[in-house]
Biopython code that builds the backbone (N, CA, C, O; Angstrom):
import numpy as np
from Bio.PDB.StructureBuilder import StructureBuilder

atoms = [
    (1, "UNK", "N", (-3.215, 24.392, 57.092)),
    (1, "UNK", "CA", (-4.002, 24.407, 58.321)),
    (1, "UNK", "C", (-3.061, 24.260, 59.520)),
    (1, "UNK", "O", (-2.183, 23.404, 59.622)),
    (2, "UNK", "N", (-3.428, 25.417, 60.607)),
    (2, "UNK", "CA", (-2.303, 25.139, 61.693)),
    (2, "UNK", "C", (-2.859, 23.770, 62.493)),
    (2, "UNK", "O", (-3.962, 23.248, 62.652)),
    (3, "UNK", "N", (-1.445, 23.472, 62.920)),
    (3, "UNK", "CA", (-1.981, 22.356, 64.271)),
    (3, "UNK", "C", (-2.392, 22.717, 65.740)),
    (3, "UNK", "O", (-2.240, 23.903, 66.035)),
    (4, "UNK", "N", (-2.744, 22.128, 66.425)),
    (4, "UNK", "CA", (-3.488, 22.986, 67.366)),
    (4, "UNK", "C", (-1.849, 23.102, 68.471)),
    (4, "UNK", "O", (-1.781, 24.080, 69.215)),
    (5, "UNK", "N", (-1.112, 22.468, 68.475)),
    (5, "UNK", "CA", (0.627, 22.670, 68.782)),
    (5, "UNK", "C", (1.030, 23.737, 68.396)),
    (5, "UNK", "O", (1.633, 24.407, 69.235)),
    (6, "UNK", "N", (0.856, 24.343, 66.935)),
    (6, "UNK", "CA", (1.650, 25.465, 66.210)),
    (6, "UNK", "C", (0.717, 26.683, 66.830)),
    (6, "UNK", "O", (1.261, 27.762, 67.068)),
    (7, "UNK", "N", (-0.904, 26.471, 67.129)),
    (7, "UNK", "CA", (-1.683, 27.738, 67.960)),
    (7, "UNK", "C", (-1.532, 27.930, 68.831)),
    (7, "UNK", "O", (-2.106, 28.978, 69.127)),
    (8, "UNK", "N", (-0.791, 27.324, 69.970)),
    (8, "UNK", "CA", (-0.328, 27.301, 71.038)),
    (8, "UNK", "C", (0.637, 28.289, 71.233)),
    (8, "UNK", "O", (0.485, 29.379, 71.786)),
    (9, "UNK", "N", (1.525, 27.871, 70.791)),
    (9, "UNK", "CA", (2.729, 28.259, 70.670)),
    (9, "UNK", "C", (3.153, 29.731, 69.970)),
    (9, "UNK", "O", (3.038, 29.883, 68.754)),
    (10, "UNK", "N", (3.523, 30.519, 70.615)),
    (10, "UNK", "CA", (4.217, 32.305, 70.772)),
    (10, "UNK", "C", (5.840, 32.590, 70.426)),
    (10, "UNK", "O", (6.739, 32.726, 71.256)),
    (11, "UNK", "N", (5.928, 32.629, 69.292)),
    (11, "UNK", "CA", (6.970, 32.595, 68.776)),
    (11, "UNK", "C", (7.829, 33.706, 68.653)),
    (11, "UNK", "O", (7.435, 34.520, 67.817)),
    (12, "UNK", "N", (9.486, 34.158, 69.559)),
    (12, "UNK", "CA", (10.267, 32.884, 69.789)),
    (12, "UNK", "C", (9.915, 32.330, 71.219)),
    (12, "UNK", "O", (9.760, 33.026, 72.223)),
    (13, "UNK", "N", (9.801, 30.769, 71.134)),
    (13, "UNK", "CA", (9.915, 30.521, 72.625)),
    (13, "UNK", "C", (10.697, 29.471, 72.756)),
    (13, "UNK", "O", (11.500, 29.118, 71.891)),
    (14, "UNK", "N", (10.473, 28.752, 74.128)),
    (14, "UNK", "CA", (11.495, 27.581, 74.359)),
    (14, "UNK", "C", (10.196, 26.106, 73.823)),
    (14, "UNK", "O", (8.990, 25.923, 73.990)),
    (15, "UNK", "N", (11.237, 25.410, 73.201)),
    (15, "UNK", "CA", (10.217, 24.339, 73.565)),
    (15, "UNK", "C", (11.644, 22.934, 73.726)),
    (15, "UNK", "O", (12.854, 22.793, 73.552)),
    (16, "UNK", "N", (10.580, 22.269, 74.111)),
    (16, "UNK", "CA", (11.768, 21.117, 74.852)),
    (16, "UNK", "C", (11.527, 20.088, 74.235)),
    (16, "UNK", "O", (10.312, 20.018, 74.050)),
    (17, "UNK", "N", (12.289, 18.874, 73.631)),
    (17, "UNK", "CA", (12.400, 17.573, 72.506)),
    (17, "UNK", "C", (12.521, 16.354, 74.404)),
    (17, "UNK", "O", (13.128, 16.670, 75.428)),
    (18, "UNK", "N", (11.881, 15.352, 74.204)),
    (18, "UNK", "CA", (12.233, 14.696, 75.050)),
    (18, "UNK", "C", (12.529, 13.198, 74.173)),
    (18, "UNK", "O", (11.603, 12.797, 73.467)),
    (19, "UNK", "N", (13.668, 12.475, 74.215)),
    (19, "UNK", "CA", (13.999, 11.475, 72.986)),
    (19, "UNK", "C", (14.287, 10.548, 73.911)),
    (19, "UNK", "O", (14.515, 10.875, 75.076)),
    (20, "UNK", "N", (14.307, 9.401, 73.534)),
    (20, "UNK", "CA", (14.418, 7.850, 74.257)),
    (20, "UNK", "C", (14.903, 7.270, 73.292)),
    (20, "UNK", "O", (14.285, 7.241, 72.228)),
    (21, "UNK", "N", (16.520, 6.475, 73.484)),
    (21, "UNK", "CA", (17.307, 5.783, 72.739)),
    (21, "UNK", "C", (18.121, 4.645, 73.084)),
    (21, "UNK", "O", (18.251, 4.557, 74.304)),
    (22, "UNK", "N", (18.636, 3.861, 72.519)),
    (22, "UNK", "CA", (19.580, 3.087, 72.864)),
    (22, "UNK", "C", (20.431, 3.463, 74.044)),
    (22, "UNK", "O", (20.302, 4.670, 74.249)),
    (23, "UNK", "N", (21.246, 2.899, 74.893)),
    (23, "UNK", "CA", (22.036, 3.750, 75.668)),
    (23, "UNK", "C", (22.874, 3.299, 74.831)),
    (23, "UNK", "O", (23.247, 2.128, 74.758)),
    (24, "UNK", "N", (23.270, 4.346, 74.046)),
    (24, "UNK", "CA", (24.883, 4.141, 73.956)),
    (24, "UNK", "C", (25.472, 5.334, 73.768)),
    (24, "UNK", "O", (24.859, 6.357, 73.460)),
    (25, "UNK", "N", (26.789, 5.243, 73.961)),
    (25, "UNK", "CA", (27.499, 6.267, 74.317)),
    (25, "UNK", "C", (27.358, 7.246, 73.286)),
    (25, "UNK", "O", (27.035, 8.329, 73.775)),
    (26, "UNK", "N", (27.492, 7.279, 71.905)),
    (26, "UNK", "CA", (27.293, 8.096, 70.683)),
    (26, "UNK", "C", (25.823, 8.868, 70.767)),
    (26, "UNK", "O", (25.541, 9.944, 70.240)),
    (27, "UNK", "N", (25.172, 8.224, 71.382)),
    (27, "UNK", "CA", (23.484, 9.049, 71.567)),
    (27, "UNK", "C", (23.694, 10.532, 72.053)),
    (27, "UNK", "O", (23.591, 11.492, 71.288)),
    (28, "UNK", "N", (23.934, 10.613, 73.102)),
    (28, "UNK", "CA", (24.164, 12.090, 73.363)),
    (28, "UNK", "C", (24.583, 13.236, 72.316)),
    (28, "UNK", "O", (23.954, 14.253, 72.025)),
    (29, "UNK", "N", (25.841, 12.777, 71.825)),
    (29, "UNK", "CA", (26.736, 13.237, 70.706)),
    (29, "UNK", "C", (25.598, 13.753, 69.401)),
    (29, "UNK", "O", (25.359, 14.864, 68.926)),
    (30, "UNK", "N", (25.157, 12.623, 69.160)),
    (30, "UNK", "CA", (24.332, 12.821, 67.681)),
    (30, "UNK", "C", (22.991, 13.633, 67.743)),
    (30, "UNK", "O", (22.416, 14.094, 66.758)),
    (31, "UNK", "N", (22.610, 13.733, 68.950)),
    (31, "UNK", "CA", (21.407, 14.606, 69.083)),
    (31, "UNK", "C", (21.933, 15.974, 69.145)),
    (31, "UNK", "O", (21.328, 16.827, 68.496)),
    (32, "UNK", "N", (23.280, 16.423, 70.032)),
    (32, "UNK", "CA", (23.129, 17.594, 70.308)),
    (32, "UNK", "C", (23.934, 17.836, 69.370)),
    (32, "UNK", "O", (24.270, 19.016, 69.466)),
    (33, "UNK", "N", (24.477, 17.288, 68.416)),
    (33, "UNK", "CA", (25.055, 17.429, 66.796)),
    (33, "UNK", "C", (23.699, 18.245, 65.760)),
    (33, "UNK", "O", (23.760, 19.353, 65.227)),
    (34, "UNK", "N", (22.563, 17.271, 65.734)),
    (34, "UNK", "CA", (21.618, 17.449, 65.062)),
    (34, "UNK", "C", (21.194, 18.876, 65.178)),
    (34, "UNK", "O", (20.987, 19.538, 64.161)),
    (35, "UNK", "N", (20.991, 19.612, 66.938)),
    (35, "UNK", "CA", (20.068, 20.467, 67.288)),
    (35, "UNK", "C", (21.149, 21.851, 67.051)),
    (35, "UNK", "O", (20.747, 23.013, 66.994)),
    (36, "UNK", "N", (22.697, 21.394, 66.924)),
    (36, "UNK", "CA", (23.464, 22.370, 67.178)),
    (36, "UNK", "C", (23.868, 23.120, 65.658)),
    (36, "UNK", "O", (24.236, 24.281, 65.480)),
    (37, "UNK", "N", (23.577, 21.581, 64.228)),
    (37, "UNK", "CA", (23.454, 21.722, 63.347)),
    (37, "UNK", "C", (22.295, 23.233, 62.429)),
    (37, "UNK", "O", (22.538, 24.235, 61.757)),
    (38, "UNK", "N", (21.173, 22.601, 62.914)),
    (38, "UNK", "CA", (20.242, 23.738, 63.076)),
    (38, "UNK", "C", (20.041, 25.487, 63.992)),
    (38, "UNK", "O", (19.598, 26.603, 63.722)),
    (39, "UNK", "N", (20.596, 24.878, 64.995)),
    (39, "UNK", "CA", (20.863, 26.383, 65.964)),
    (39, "UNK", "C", (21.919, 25.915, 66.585)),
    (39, "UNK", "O", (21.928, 24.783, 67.071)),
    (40, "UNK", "N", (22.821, 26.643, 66.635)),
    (40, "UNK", "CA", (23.966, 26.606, 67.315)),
    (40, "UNK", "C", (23.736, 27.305, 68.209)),
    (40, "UNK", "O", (23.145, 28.384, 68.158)),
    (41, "UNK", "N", (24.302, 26.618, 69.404)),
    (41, "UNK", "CA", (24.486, 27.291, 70.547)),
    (41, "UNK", "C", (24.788, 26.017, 71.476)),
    (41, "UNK", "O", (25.035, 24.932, 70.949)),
    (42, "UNK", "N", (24.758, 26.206, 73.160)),
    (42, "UNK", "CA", (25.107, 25.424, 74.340)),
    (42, "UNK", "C", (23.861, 24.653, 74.481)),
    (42, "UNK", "O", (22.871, 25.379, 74.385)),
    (43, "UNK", "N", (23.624, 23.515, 74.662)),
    (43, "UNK", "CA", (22.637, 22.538, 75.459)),
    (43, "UNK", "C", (23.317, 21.931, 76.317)),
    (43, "UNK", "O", (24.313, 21.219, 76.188)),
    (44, "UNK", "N", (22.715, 22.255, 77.242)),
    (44, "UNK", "CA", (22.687, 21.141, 78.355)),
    (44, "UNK", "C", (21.518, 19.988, 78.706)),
    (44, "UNK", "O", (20.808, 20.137, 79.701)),
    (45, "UNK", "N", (21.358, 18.751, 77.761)),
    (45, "UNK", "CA", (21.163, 17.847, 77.792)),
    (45, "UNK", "C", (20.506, 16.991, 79.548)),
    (45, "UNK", "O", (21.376, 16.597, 80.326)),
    (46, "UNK", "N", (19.274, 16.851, 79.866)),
    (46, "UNK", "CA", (19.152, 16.066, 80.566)),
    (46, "UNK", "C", (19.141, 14.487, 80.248)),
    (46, "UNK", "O", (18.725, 13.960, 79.216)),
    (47, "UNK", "N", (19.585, 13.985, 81.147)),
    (47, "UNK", "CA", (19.530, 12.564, 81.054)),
    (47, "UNK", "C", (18.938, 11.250, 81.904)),
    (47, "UNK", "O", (19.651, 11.041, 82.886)),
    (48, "UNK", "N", (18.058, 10.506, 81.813)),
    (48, "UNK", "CA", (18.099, 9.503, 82.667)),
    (48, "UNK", "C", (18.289, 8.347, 81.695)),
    (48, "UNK", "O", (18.425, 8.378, 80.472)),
    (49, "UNK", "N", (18.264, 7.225, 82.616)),
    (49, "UNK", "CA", (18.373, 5.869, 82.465)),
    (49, "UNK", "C", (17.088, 4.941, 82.987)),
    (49, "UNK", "O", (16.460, 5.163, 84.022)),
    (50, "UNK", "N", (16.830, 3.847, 82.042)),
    (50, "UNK", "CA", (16.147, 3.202, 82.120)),
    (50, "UNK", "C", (15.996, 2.084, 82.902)),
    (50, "UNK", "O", (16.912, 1.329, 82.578)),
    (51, "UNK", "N", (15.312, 1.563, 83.779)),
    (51, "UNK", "CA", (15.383, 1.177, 84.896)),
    (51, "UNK", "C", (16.502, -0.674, 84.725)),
    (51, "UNK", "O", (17.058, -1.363, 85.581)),
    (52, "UNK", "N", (16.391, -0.791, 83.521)),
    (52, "UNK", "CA", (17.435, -2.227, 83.307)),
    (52, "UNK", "C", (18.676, -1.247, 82.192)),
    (52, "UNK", "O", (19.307, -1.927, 81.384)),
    (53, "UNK", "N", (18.888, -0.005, 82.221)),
    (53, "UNK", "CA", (20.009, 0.306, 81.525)),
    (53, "UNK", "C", (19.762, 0.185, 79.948)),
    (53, "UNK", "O", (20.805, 0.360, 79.317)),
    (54, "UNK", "N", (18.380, -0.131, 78.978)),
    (54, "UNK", "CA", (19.065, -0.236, 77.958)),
    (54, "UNK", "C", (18.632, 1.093, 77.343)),
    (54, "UNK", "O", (19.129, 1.106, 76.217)),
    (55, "UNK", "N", (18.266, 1.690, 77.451)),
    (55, "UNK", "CA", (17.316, 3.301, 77.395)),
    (55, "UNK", "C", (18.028, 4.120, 77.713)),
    (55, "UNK", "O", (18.580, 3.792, 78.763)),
    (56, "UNK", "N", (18.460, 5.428, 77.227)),
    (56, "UNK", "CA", (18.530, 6.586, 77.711)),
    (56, "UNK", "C", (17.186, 7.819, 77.302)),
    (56, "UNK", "O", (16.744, 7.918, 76.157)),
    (57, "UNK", "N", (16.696, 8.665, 78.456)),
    (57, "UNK", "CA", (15.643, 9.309, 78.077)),
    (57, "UNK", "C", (16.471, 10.639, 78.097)),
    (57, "UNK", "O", (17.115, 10.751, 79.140)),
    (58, "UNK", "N", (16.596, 11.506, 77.361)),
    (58, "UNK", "CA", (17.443, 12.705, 76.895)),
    (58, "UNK", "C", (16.196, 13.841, 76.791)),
    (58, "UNK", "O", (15.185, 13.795, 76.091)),
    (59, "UNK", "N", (16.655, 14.916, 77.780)),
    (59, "UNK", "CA", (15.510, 16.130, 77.141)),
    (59, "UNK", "C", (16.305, 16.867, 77.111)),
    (59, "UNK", "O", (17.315, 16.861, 77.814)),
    (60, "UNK", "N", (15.959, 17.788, 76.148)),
    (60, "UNK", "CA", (17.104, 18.938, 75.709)),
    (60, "UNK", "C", (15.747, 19.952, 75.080)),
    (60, "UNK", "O", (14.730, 19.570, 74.503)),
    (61, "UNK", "N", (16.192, 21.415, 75.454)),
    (61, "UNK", "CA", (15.171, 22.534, 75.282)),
    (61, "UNK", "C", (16.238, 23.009, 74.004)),
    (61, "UNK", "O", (17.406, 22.734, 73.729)),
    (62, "UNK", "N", (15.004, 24.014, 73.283)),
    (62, "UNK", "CA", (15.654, 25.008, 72.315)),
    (62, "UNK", "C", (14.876, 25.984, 71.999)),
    (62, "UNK", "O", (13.676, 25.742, 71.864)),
    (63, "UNK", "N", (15.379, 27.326, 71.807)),
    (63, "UNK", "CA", (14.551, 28.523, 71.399)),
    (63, "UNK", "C", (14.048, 28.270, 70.103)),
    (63, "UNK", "O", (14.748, 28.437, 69.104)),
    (64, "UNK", "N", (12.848, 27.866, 70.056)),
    (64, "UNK", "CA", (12.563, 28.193, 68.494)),
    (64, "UNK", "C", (12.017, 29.518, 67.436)),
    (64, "UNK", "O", (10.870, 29.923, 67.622)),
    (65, "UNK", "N", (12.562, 29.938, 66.727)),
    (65, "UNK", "CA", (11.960, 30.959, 66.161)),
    (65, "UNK", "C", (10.503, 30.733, 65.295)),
    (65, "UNK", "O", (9.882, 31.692, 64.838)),
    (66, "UNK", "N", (10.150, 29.618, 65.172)),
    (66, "UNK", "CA", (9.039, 29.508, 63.816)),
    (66, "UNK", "C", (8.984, 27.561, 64.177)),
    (66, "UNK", "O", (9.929, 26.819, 64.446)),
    (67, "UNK", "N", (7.420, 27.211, 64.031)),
    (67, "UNK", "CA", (7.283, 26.129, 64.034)),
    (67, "UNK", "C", (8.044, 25.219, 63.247)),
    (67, "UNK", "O", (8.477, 24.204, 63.791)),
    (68, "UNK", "N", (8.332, 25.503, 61.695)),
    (68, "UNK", "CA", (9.040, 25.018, 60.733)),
    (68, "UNK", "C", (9.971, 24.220, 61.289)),
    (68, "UNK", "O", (10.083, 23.007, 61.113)),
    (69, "UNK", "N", (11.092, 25.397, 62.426)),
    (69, "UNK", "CA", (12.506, 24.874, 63.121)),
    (69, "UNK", "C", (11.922, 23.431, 63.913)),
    (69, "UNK", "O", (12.353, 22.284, 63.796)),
    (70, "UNK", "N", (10.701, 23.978, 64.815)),
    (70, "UNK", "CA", (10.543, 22.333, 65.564)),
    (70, "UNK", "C", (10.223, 21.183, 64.608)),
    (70, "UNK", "O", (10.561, 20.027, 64.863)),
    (71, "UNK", "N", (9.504, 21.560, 63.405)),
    (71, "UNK", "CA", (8.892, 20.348, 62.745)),
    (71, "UNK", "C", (10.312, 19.464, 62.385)),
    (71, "UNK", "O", (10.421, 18.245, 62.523)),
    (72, "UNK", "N", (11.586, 20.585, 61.786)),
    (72, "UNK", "CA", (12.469, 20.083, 61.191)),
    (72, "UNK", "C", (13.319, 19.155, 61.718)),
    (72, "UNK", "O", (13.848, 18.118, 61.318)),
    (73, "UNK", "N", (13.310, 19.921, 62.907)),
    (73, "UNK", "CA", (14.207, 18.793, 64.206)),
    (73, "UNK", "C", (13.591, 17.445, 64.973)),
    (73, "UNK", "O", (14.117, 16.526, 65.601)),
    (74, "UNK", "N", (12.269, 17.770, 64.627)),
    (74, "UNK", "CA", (11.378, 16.430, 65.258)),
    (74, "UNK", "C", (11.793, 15.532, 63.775)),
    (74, "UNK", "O", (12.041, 14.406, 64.206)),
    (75, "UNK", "N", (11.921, 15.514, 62.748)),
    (75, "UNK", "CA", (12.334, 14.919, 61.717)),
    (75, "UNK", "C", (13.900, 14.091, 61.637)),
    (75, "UNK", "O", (14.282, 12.936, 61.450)),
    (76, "UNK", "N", (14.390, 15.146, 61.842)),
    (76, "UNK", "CA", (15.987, 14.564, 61.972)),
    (76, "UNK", "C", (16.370, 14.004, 63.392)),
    (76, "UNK", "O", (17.206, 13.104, 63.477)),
    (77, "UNK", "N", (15.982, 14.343, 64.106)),
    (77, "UNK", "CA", (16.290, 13.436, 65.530)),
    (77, "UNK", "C", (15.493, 12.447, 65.462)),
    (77, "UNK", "O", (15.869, 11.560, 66.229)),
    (78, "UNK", "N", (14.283, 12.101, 64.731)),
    (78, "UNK", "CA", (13.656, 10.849, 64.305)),
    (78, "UNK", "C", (14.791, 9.747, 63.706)),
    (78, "UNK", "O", (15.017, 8.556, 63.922)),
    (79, "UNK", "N", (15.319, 10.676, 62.929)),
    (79, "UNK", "CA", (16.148, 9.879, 61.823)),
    (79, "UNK", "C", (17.289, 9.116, 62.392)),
    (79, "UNK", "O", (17.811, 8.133, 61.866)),
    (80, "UNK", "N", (17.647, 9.705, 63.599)),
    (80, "UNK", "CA", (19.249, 8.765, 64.341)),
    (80, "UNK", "C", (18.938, 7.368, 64.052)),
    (80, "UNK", "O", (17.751, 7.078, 64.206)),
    (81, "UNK", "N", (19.632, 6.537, 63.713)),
    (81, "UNK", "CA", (19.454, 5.256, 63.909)),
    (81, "UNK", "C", (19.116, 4.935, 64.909)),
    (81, "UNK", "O", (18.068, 4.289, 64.918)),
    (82, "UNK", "N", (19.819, 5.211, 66.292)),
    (82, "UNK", "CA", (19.331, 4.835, 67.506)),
    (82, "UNK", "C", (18.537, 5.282, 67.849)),
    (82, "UNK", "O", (17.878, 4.473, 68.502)),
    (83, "UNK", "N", (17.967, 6.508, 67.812)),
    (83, "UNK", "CA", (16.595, 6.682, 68.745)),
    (83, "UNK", "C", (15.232, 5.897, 68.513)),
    (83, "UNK", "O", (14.880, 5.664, 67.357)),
    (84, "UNK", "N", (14.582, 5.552, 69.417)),
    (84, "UNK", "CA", (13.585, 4.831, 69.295)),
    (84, "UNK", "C", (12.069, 5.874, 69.084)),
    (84, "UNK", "O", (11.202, 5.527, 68.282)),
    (85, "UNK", "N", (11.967, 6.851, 69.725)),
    (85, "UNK", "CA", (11.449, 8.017, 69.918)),
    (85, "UNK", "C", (11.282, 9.083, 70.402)),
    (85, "UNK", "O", (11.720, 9.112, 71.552)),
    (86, "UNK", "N", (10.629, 10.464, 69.911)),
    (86, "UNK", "CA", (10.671, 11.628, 70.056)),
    (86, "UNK", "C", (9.519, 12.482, 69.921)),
    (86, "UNK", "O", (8.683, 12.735, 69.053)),
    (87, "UNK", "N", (9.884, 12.963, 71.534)),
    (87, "UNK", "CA", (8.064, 13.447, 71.959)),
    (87, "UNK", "C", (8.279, 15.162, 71.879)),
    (87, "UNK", "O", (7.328, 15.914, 72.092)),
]
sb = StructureBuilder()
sb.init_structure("model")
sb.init_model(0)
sb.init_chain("A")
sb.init_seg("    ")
for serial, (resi, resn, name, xyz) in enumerate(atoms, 1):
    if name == "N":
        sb.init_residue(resn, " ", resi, " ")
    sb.init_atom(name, np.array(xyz, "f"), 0.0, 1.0, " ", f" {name:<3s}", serial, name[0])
structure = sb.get_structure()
C-alpha cells in the first residue's frame, strides 16, 4: 500500500532530509558520507545552530529516483549515533 508521501511524489525529483544532531564536528561528515554512499554526487549541506549551541539542524536535498532511495536514507541517517532526528 502506497503512503500518501510516496503519492505525492513524481519521480525523479528533489526531496530534502532535514536532520538535527549533536553539534559535533563529525556530524556533517557522516551524513553527507551516508547520502554520498547511496548517490554520489556534491551536497551542499545547510546548516544552523541551536540557540544554546548543542544542536546542529542540517538540511541537505537529493534527487531521488524511486521512493525505496528516500525510505533507505531516512533509515541510515536514523542510524548515526549522533543524530537525534530526521524529518
Amino acid at each position: 500500500m502506497k503512503t500518501k508521501l510516496e503519492k505525492m511524489l513524481k519521480f525523479p525529483c528533489s526531496f530534502t532530509y532535514k536532520i538535527i544532531g549533536l553539534a559535533k564536528p563529525e556530524l556533517i561528515d557522516k551524513i553527507v558520507q551516508v547520502i554520498q554512499f547511496r548517490l554520489p554526487g556534491d551536497y551542499i549541506p545547510q546548516i544552523k545552530s541551536s540557540n544554546k549551541g548543542n544542536y546542529l539542524s542540517i538540511s541537505i536535498s537529493i534527487c531521488a529516483k524511486n521512493f525505496s532511495q528516500i525510505e533507505i536514507l531516512y533509515r541510515e541517517l536514523s542510524q548515526i549515533n549522533i543524530v537525534r532526528m530526521v524529518l
